[in-house]
N, C-alpha and C positions, 0 to 999 in steps of 0.2 A: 546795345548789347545788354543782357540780362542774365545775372550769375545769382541760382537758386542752387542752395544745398541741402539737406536733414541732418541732424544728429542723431543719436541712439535712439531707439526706442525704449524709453523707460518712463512705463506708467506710474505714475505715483500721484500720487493726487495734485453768475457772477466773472465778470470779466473784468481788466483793469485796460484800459489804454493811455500811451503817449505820441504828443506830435510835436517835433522840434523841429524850428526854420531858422536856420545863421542870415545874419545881415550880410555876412563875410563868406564869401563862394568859397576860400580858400579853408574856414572851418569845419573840423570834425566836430559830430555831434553825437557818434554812436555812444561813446559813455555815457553820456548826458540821459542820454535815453535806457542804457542800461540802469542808471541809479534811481531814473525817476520809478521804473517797472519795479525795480528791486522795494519799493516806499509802496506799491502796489500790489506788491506778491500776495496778500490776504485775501483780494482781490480773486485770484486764478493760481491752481498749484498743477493743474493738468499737463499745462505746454508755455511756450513760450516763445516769443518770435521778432526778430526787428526786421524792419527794411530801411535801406537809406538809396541817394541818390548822389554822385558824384556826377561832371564834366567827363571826366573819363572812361570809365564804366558804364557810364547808365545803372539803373538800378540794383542793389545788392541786397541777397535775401537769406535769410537764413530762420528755420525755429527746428524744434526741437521738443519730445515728449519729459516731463519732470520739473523740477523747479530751476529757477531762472539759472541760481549755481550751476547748477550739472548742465543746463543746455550751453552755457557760454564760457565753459572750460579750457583750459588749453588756449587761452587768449584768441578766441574763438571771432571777438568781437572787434580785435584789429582789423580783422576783413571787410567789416563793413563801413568803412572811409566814407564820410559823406556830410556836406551842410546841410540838409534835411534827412527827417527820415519819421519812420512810426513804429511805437512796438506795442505789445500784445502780450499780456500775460491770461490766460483761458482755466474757465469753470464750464464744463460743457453743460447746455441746457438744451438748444436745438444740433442734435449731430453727436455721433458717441466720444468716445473719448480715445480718440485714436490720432497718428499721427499726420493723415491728410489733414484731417480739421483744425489742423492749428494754425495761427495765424499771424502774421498776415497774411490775407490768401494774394495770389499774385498774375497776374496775365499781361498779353500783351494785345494790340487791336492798329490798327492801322498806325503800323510802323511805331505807334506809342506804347507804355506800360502802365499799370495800374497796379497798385497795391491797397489794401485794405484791411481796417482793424475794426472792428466792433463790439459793441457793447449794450446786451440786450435780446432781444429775438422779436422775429418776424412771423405773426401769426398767417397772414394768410401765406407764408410762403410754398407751403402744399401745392397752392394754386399755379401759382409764377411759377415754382420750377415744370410742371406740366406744362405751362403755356411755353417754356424755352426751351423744352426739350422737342416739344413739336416744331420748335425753328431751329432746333439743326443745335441748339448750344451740349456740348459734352460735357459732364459734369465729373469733376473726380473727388468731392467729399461730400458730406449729406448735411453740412453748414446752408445756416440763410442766410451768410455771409458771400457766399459762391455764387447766391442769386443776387446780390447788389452790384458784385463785380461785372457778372452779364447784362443787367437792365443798365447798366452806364453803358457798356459798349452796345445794349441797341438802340439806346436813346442817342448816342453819337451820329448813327448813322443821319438819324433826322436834323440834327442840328452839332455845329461841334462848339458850342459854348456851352462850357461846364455849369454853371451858374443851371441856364436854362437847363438845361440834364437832370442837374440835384432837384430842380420845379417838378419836374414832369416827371422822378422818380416820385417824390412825395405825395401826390397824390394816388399813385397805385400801391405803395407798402401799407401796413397797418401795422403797428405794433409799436415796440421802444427801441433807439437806437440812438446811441453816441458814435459816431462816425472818426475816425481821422484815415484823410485818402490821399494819397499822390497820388499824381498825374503826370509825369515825366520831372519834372522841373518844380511843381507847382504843390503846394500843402491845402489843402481843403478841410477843415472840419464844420461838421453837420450837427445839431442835436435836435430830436425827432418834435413837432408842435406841441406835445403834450409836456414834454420836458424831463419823462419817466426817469430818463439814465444822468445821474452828474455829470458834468462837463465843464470846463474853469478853464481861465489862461493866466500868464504868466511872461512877464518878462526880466533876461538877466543879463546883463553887458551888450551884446550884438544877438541875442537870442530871443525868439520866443517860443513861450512852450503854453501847450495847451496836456489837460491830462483828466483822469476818473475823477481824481479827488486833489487837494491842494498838500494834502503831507507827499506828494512828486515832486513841488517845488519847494518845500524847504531841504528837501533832500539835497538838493543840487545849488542853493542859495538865491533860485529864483522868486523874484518879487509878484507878487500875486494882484491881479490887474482886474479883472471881474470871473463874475460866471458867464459862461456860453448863455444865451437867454435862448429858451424853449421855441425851438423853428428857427434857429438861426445859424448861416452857412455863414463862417469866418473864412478868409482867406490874405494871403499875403501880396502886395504891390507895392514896389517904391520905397520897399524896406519899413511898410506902414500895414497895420490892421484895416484890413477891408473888411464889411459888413453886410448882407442880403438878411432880409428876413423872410422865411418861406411865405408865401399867399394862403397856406392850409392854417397855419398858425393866428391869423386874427380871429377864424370859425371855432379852434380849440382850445377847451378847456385846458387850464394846467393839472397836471397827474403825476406830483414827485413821489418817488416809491417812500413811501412810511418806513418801511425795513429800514433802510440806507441808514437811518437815525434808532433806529432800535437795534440795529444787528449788524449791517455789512460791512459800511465805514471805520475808518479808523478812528477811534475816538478824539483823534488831535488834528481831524480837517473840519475844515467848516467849510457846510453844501448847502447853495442857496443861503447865501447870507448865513446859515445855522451852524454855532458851534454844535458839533457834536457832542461831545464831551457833557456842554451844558444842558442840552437835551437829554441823556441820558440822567443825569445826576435830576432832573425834575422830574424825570421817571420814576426814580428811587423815591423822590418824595411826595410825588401822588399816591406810592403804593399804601406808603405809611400812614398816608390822611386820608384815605380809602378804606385802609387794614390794618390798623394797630394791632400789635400783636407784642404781649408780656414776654419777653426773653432775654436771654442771657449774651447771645451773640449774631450778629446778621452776617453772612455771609453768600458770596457768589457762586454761580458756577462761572469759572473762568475760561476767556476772558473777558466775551462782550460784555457780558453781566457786572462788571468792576464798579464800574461808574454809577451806575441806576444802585447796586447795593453801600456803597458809598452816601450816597444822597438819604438812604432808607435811612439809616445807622446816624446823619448828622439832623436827621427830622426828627428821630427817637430818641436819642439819645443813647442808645444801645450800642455796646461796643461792637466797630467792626472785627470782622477775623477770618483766617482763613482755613478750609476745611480739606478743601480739595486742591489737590498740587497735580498741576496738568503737567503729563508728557506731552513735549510739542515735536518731538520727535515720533510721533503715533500718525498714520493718515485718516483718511476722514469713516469712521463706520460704518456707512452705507454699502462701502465697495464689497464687505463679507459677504460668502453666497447665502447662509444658514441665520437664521435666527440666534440660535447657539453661538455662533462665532462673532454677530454685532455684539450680544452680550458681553462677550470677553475681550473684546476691542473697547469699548466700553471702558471696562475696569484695569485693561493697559492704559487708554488714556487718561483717566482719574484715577488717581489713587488717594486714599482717605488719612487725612491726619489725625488720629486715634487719641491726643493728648491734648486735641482742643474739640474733640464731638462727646466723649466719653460723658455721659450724663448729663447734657447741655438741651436746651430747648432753645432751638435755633429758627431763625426764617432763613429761608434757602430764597435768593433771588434768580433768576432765571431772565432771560430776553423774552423765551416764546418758548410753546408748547407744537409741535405740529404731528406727528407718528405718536409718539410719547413715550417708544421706545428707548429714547436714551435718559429721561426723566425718571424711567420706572427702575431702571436700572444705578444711575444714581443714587434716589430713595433707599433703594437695598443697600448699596454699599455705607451708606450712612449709618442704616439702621444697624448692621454687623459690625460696625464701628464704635455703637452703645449710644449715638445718639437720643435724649429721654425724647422730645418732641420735635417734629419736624413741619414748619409754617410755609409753604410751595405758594412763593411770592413771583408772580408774570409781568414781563413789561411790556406786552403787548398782548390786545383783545383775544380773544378768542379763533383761530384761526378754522374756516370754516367751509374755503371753500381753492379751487387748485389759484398760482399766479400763471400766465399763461406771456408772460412781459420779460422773461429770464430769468424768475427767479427759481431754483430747481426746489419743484414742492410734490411733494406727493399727490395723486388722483384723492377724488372727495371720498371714496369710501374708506379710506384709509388713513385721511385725519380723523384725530380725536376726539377733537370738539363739535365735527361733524355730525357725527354719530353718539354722541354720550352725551347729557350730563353733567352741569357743574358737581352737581355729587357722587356720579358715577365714576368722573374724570378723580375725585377724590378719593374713591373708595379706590378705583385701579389700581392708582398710582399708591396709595398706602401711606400718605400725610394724612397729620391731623390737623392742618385747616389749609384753605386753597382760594387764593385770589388773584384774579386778571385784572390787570390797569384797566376802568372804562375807558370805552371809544374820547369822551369829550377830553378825559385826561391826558390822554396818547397826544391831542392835537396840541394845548393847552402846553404841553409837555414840548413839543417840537417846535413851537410857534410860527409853525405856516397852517394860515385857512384851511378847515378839512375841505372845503369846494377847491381846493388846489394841491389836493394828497389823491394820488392811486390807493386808496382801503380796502381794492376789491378781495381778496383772500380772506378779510374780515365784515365785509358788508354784502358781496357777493355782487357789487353794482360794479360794474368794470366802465372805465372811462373809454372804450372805444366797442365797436361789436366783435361777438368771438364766432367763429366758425362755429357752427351745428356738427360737423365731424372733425373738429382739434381735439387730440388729445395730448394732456400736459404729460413733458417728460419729467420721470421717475427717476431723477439723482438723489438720493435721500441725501442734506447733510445734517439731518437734525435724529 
């Protein structure tokens, strides 16, 4: 039996997954799953979704369009009774933002069921869904997630060992993908050879949890065990971690997204061995041993930027401060139809502290540059606020070309750095002085090998081949 519902449609504004397995049949896990998603919300504000599996029922499914709150209201989350399960909080990159595509996507296939969460995108998937639409598969969301759930059920037909399935899937996808799948009974997680998307596990009493980032389990008091290693399918037997490592994986390069540490993570997980946190804060102080700059006060734009401006501030010696006091009650800019209307979404969600800019010659730290539409606009509200100078301090290179791996980036002719000008990007933007962390610093800054970083948006050399007709989707959150 399979019990699928939706919640409301409410749009409101990168993806975060969870997978939990009780050693105990008789334990529920859906909270567990809700808190880890909830420690993940940063993650995905589009949708939301769990699936669990009981004895009784067989699997149970529920998401929902908005944040995690609002999808799982009304103790919504009682329903889904179960000792495994997986959830899903969603930033759409491949497939709009609507309520089929949220996930976990879910089907069923000889008399079994499937459920799926992902994390990442699938470049060739253009491809595969043409090839399974000409075999007959019906597709109801425009997710490359929709196509994982079908290539498992046609690679079943060939053989019904999952293991070999997840084999024989990997070699036909291209792209980044953190995986967590049920299989009626069974918890599966994947993470793609390259190792693009985070993946970590976790164990706590009769539990284990596997999730995007490690602040999932301190949310819920689980004890943090390794990372997922790049090609490698985890599975549970005998109340023990099973281990396969894909065959594509000894030929691939590692490809950790650089973002993850400059921008997506939470600053209090550490991915791939890496605090974040401390990555950031060397951020800050490469910028300063890069770019010294004479002022009065260094401050962020909040919140990624906290840390890296922090680091600037204890390099300099300059006091930190704060300028800008973000509404977090704002959704993300992008979604305005109008130019005019990003502008003023904008300046809802910063608003300027007048009693500490007011005649000040400040560095502004910043994550990244990408549209430069919300930089340029910042700038302004600075300068209306009496700011004397303005120092537009970057913690990452120069960004130059689309991610095509999930990260939603603008097309190339419509980055900044693409098309302009270190002094043109200056003169745009209206600071009076403008500097990007170099590439060696960025890695230096992270301390993983740059021959083991995905830099393509800043190097333009992409770790896998791109389609000749892909075109990256256009979610602006920058």
């Amino acid at each position: 039996m399979i019990t699928i519902s939706y919640g409301d449609y409410r749009l409101k504004d990168k993806c975060g997954i969870v997978g939990i397995q009780s050693k105990d049949p008789s334990k529920d896990i859906s909270s567990s799953i809700y808190y880890g998603l909830h420690a993940l919300q940063h993650r995905g504000q589009e949708s939301a979704g769990i699936a669990t599996y009981n004895d009784r029922n067989g699997l149970n499914h529920y998401c929902g369009m908005g944040l995690l709150v609002d999808v799982f209201k009304d103790n919504k989350i009682n329903e889904l009774n179960g000792n495994m399960g997986i959830g899903h909080v969603r930033y759409s990159t491949t497939g709009k933002s609507k309520l089929e595509n949220s996930q976990p996507f879910v089907t069923n296939f000889n008399d079994r069921f499937i459920a799926i969460a992902h994390n990442g995108d699938i470049i060739n998937s253009a491809k595969l869904r043409k090839e399974l639409i000409a075999e007959g598969y019906e597709f109801v969301s425009d997710t490359d997630s929709e196509i994982l759930c079908y290539l498992i059920k046609r690679e079943y037909a060939k053989t019904h060992d999952i293991i070999q399935i997840l084999e024989n899937i990997s070699k036909i996808i291209v792209g980044s993908y953190s995986l967590v799948i049920l299989v009626d009974d069974d918890l599966y997680v994947v993470r793609d050879p390259a190792g693009m998307k985070p993946l970590a596990i976790a164990e706590m009493d009769d539990l284990y949890i596997v999730a995007s980032e490690t602040v999932a389990f301190d949310v819920i008091g689980a004890n943090f065990i390794r990372d997922i290693e790049p090609g490698e399918i985890v599975y549970f037997n005998n109340n023990e971690i099973q281990s396969h490592i894909l065959e594509k994986a000894s030929s691939t390069p590692k490809a950790h997204c650089m973002f993850e540490y400059v921008y997506f993570a939470r600053p209090d997980s550490v991915i791939d061995g890496k605090n974040v946190y401390q990555s950031r804060l060397k951020i800050g102080e490469a910028l300063y041993k890069e770019f010294p700059v004479d002022a009065d006060v260094i401050m962020p734009v909040p919140d990624s930027s906290i840390p890296a401006a922090i680091g600037y501030s204890r390099a300099s010696g300059i006091p930190y401060g704060e300028g800008l006091i973000k509404n977090r009650y704002v959704g993300r800019t992008f979604i305005m139809p109008t130019q005019e209307e990003r502008e003023l979404a904008v300046k809802l969600k910063m608003n300027p502290l007048v009693s500490e800019l007011e005649g000040k010659k400040i560095v502004l730290i910043d994550d990244s540059i990408v549209r430069g539409t919300t930089s340029e606009s910042l700038i302004e509200i600075l300068r209306e606020a009496g700011a004397k100078e303005i120092h537009l301090m970057i913690g990452c290179p120069p960004v130059i070309a689309p991610c095509y791996y999930g990260v939603a980036m603008a097309s190339k002719d419509e980055l900044l750095a693409a098309n302009n000008t270190l002094d043109e990007i200056k003169e745009n933007l209206g600071v009076d002085s403008l500097g990007y962390i170099s590439l060696d610093s960025l890695i230096d800054s992270i301390g993983i090998p740059g021959d083991e970083l995905c830099l393509g948006c800043i190097t333009e050399e992409y770790p896998t081949e791109i389609p000749s007709d892909l075109e990256v989707e256009t979610y602006y959150k920058f």
